[in-house]
C-alpha positions as CSV (number, residue, x, y, z in Angstrom):
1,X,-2.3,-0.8,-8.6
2,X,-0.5,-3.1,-6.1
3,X,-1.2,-6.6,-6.8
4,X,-2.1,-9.4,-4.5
5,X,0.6,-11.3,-3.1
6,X,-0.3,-13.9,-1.0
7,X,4.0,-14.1,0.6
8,X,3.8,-10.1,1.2
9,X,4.3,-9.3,5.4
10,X,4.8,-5.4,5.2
11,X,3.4,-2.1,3.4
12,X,4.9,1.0,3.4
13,X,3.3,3.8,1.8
14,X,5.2,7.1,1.3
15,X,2.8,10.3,0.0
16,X,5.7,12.7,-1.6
17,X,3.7,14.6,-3.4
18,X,1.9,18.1,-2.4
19,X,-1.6,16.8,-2.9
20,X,-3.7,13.5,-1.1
21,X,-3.2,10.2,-1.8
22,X,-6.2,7.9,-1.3
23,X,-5.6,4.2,-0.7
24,X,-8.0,0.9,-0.9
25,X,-8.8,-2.4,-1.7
26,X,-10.9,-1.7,-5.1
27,X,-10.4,-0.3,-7.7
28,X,-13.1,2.1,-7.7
29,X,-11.4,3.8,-4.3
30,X,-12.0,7.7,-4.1
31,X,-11.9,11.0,-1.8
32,X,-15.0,9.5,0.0
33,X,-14.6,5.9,0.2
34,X,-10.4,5.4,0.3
35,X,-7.9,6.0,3.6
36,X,-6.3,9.0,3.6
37,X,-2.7,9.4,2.9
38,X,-2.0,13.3,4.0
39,X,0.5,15.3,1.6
40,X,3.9,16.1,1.9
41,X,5.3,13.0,4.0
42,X,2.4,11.5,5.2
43,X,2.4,7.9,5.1
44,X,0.6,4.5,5.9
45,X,1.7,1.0,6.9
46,X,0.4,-2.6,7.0
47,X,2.0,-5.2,8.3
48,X,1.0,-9.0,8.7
49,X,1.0,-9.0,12.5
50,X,-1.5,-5.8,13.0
51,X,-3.7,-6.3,10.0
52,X,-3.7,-10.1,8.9
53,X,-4.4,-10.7,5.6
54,X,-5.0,-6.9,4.5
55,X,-1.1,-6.9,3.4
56,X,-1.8,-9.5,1.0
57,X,-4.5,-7.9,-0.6
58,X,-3.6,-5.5,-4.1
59,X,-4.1,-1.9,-3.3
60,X,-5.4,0.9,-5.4
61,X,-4.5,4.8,-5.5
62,X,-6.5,7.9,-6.1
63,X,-5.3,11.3,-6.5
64,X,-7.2,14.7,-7.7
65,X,-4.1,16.0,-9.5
66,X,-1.9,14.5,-11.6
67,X,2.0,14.0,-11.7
68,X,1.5,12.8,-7.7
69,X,4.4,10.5,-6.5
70,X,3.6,7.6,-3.8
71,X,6.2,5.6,-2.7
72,X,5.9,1.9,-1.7
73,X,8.1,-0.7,0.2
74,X,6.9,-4.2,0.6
75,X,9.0,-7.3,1.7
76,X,8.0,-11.0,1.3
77,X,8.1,-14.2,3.1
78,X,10.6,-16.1,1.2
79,X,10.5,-20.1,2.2
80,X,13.2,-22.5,1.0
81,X,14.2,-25.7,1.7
82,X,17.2,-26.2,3.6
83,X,19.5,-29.1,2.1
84,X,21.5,-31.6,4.0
């Protein structure tokens, strides 16, 4: 599970593994209710300027075999305050 982060702006979602990779926004995502992530390179990708607020939402993964590998890149907004 990817959890909710409210300063996330970007998704990347890597499938490396031989087998599909389901993705979505509950945890009780499956082969007929989750998008599909094909095998063998197939990837996905949110980002805050396409999709809003479905970057900042947690994720969850389904797989029918085991041992699968999904890789994931996010970046954040970081805010600070600039001193004089």
């Amino acid at each position: 599970m990817l959890f909710r982060s409210p300063e996330r702006t970007l998704i990347l979602l890597y499938n490396l593994s031989a087998s599909e990779i389901y993705i979505g926004f509950s945890g009780n995502v499956g082969a007929t209710n989750g998008m599909l992530i094909p095998p063998s390179g197939g990837f996905m990708s949110l980002n805050v300027t396409e999709d809003y607020e479905a970057v900042t939402l947690p994720l969850f993964a389904f797989s029918t075999l085991a041992g699968n590998q999904l890789y994931i890149i996010t970046t954040r907004r970081e805010t600070g305050i600039k001193e004089e």
